[in-house]
N, C-alpha and C positions, 0 to 999 in steps of 0.2 A: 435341475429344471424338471426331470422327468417324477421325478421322487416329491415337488411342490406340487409338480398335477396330480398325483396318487393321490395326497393328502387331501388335495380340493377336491377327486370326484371320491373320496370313501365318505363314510361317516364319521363325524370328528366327537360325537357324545354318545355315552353307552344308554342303552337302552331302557336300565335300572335305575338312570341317576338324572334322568332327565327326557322322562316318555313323550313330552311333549315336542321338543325340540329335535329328540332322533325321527318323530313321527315326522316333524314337517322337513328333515334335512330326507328322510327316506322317500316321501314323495317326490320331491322336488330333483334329486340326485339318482334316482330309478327309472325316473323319466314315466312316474305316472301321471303327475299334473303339474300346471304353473301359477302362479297366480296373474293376477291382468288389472288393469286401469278400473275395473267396474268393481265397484266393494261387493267383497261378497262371492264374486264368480271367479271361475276358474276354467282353466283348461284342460282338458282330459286328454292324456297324451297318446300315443298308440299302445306302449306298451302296457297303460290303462287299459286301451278301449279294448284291445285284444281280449282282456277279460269278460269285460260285459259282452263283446259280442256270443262268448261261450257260453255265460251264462244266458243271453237269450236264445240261443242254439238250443241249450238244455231245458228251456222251461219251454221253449214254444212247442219242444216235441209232447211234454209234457200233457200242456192243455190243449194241441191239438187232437191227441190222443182221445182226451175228453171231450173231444166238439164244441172247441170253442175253438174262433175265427176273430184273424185280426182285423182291424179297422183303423181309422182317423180322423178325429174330429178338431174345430177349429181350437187354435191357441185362444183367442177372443170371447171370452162370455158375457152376452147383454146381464146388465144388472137387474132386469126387472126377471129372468130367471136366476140368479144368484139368489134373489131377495125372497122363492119361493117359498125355499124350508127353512123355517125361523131359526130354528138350531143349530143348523147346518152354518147358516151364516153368522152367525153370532160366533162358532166357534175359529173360524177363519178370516174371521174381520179384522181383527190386528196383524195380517200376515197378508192380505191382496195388495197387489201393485194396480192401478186403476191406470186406461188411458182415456186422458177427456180430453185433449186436442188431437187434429189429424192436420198438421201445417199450420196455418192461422185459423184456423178452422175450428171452435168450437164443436164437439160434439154435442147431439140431442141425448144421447143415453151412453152413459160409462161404458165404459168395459174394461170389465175383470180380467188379466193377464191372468191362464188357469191354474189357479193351487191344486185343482184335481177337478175334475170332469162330471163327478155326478149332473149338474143340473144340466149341463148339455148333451149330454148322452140323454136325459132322460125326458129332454122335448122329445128326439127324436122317439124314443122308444112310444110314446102316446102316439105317435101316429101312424108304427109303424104296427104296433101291436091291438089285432082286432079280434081276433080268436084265439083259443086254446091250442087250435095247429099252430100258430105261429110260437107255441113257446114251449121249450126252453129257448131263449134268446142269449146267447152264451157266446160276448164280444168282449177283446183285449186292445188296449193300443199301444206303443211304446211310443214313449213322447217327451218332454222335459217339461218339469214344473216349474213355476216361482212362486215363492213365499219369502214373503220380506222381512219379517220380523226377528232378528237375532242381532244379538251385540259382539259374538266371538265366533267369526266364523273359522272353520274349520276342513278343509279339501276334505272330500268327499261323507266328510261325516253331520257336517251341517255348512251349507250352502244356501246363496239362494235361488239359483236357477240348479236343477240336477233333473238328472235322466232316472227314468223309470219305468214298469209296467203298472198301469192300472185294466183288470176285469169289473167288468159290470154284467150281472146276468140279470135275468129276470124269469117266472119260475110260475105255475100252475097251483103250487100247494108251498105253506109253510114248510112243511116236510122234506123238498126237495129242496129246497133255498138253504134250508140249517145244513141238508147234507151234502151242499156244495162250497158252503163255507168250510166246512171243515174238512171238505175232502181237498181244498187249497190250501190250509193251514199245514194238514202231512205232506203235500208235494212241496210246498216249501220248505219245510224238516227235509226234507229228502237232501232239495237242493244243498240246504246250509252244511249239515252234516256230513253226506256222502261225496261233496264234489267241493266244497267249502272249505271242508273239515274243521266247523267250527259246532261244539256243542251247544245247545239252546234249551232253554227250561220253556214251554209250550201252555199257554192258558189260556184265559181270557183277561179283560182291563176291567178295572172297577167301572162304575159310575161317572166317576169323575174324569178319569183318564181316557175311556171310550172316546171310538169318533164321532165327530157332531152330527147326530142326527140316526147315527144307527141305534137299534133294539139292543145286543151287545157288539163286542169286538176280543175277535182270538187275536192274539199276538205272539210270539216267538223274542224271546230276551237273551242273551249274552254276556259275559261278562268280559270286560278287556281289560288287560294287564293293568292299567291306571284304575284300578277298582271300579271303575265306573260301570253301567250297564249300556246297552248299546240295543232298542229295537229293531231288531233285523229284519221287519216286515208285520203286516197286516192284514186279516182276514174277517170280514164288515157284515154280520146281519144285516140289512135294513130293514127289515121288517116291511112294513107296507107304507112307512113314512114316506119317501120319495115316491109311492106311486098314487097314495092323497092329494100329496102336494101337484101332481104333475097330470092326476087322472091318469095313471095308464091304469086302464081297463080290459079285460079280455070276455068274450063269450065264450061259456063251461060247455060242456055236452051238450047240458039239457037245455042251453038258449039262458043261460040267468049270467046278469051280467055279475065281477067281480076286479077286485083288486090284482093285479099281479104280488106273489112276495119277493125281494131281491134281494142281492149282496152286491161287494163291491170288495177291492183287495188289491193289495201293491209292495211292492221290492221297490229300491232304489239301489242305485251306485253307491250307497251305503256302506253295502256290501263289500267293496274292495276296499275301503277305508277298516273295515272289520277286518280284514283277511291280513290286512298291514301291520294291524296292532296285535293280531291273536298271535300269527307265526313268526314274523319280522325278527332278526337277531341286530347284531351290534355289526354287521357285515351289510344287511343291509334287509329287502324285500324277500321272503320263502313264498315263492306259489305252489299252491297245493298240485301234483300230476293232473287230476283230472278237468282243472278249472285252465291250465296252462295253454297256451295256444302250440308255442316250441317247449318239448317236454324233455329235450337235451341238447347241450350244445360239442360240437366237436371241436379240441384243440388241438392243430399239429403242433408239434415239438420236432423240429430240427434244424439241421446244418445244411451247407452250402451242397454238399456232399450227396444229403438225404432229401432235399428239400420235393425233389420232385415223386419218389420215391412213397415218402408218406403222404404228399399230399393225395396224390392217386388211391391211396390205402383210404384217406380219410372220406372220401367224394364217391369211393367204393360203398363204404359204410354207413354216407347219409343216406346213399339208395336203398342199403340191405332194412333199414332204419326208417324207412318213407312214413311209416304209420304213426312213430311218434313227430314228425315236422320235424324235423333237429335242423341244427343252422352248423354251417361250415365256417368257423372261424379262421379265415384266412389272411385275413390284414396285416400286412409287411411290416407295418409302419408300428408295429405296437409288439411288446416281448410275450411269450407267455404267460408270462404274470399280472401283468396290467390283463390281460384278458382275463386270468380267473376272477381274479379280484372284483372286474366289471361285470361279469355273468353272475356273481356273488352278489351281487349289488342287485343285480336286476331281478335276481328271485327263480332263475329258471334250474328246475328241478332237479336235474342230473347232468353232470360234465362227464366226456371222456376225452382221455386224453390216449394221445397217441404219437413214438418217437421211434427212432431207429433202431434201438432197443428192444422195443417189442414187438416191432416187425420180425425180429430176428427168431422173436421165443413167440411168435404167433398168437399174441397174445392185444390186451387193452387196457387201461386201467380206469374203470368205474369211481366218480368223488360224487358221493352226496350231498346235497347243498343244506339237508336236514339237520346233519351231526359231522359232518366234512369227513365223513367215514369213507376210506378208499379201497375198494374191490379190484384184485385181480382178477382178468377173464379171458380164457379161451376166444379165439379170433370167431371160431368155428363154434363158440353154443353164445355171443352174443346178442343175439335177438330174446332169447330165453330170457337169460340173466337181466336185462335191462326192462323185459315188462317188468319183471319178480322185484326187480327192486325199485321200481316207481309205485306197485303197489305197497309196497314196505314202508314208502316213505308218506305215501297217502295217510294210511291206517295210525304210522307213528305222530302224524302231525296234529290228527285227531285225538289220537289215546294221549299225548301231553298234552292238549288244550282242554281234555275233559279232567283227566286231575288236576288242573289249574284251578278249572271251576268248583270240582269237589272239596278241592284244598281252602278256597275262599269262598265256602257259604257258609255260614254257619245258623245254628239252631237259636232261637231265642226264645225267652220266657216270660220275661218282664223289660222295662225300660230303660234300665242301666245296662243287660245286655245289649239291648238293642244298638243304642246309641254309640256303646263300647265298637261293635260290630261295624259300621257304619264310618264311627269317626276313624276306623282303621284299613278301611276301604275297604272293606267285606261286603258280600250281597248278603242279605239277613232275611230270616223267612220264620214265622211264626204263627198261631193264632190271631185273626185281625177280625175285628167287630164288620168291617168293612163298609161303616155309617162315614159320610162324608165328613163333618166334623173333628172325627179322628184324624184321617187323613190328611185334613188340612192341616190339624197342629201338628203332625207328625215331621210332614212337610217343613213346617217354619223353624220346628227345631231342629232337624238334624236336617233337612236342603233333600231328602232321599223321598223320593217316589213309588211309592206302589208299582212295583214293573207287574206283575202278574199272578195269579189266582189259578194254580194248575188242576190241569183236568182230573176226571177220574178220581177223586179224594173222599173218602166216607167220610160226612159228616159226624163231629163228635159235639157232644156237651164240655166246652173250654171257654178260657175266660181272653181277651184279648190280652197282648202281651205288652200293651201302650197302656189304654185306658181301664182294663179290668172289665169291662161289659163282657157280656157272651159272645162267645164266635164260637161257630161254625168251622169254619176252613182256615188255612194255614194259605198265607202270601208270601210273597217275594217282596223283600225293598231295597232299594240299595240307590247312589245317587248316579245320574244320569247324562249323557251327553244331549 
């Protein structure tokens, strides 16, 4: 009986041989989310939300550091501001959920359920904004979106209602606008890499890919284990389109009136869907140490004899241990194994264990959830050894996901590479004309997307490596979630 519920709460498909299906037995049996009666949406469970709430922990220090302040604006957007910026709405027209009844009640005017906030952030900002004191105007909200339009959804990697941050600022000079975009595009590198530990190739989005209605758009790419590419986020020029459309206007020094320039920029829950498929083994969920909420669990091991003994030793150790949150795994009802086994599952970074035995030899025994690799450790230099090896296992979780991605990009020349590249789930990066035309055929014949266009790249005299026209710059393509 006990050995049928083992089987039911582990993973029953390896990770290799069926990424899909370990992906959705790993959420669902991790207890990060569930699915529910509404197509499309899901549940975000606590040992999910744990995560996001770290991660808004970590970014809100971030940009409040910067001077930006949260805010919240209504879910509901009248359509006749939807309907402002042409582009804008054109490119999210296939994706709004409308509500036009309120009871029996016909409404006078739609409203937009928000795919993302620009035009209602930016009534207010016309009225808010009337001078050059009033700006930098530098506002975040954390809120959930909906966007309707997909056929295959996906827990947390594509949904249609999810959580997110959206910034919008607004800015005195073009100058300051570009250098606020891009100074959110490195704080989110920061995020993704250093507390994530997921590598990201950093650029901008062609033409085609951009978001609707901005000048350009930086983004941040991934690759996950399923070959596919995975945007981890967005960082939005707008240039002065939204503040045409919307009139926001300021008075400069000298009394002349002018445009404001802005951005706009956003993370989703995404995110943890990335972190499931980069680190995840065949055991179950790896949370990275510094994205974790409990960064160790403790497990007694004993007898009738010891019981009282080691537990006191272990409840010792969560207090000496306050700083990483560890959890006391004390539950009668379950053996020690069924405990590793589930703390395996859950992803939580560092187990120690602890039994009569090593009370005796004053010691502990450190298991890595990274490489199941097990440390002996002095009772008395444990707080040491346990930072030293949660950063070990940070760094490591990093340093295999970045040769993941160096192992699967490869270089391309012409179109049989490419395509070679591609149909074998590679990200592929080459010489690209970067004319929309290309792109498109590119697109129909191998399904792979232009993810990005990286910064910093000397231009050269090259020929694209699809169509043979000139390029410029070397892209990223590969197919996409």
């Amino acid at each position: 009986m006990v050995e049928d519920a083992k089987k039911q709460l582990g993973i029953t498909v390896k990770k290799e041989e069926n990424i899909s299906e370990w992906y959705s037995q790993v959420i669902q049996k991790a207890k990060f989310a569930d699915y529910t009666s509404v197509s499309g949406c899901m549940v975000i469970r606590p040992n999910a939300y744990a995560i996001w709430e770290k991660i808004q922990e970590i970014f809100n220090k971030k940009i409040k550091r910067l001077g930006h302040k949260n805010v919240y604006f209504p879910l509901f957007i009248p359509e006749h501001l939807f309907d402002k910026e042409k582009e804008h709405v054109e490119g999210f027209e296939p994706e709004v959920a409308w509500v036009e009844r309120a009871g029996a009640k016909k409404l006078e005017e739609r409203l937009a359920v928000r795919p993302t906030s620009e035009t209602i952030f930016y009534e207010s900002y016309a009225k808010w904004i009337r001078s050059h004191r009033d700006l930098p105007l530098l506002l975040n909200q954390w809120c959930s979106v909906v966007r309707w339009e997909f056929k295959h959804p996906k827990p947390f990697l594509r949904t249609r209602e999810f959580l997110w941050q959206e910034g919008h600022t607004a800015h005195a000079t073009r100058e300051e606008a570009e250098k606020e975009a891009l100074t959110i595009l490195k704080e989110y590198i920061d995020l993704i890499e250093n507390y994530l530990a997921i590598p990201v190739v950093a650029g901008k989005k062609t033409e085609l890919e951009k978001f609707p209605g901005a000048e350009y758009t930086f983004t941040m790419e991934a690759l996950m284990p399923s070959g596919r590419a995975l945007q981890m986020g967005t960082s939005h020029f707008l240039g002065q389109n939204f503040a045409k459309a919307f009139g926001i206007k300021f008075l400069d020094a000298n009394g002349k009136k002018k445009y404001v320039w802005q951005t706009s920029w956003g993370i989703s829950t995404r995110l943890i869907g990335a972190m499931v498929l980069v680190h995840g083994d065949d055991k179950g969920a790896i949370i990275p140490p510094k994205i974790a909420e409990n960064k160790l669990v403790i497990v007694p091991i004993y007898f009738a004899d010891s019981k009282k003994k080691v537990l006191e030793k272990c409840r010792e150790l969560a207090k000496r241990l306050a700083e990483f949150s560890p959890i006391v795994d004390d539950r009668e009802q379950y053996t020690p194994g069924w405990k590793f086994n589930e703390w395996e599952l859950y992803g939580i970074p560092l187990r120690i264990e602890l039994g009569p035995k090593d009370l005796q030899k004053k010691q502990a025994v450190l298991v890595r959830r990274d490489n199941n690799e097990k440390i002996v450790v002095p009772l008395s230099e444990i707080e040491g050894k346990v930072k030293e090896t949660l950063e070990t296992i940070q760094k490591a979780l990093f340093e295999k996901a970045k040769k993941f991605l160096q192992e699967n990009t490869v270089e391309v020349n012409n179109r049989e590479e490419f395509l070679k590249a591609i149909k074998a789930g590679k990200m592929a990066y080459g010489y690209f004309c970067e004319t929309p035309k290309c792109e498109k055929a590119i697109k129909k014949q191998s399904a792979a997307t232009n993810r990005v266009i990286p910064l910093d790249q000397k231009e050269a005299d090259a020929k694209c490596f699809f169509c043979g026209k000139p390029a410029k710059r070397k892209s990223y393509f590969a197919r996409a979630y």
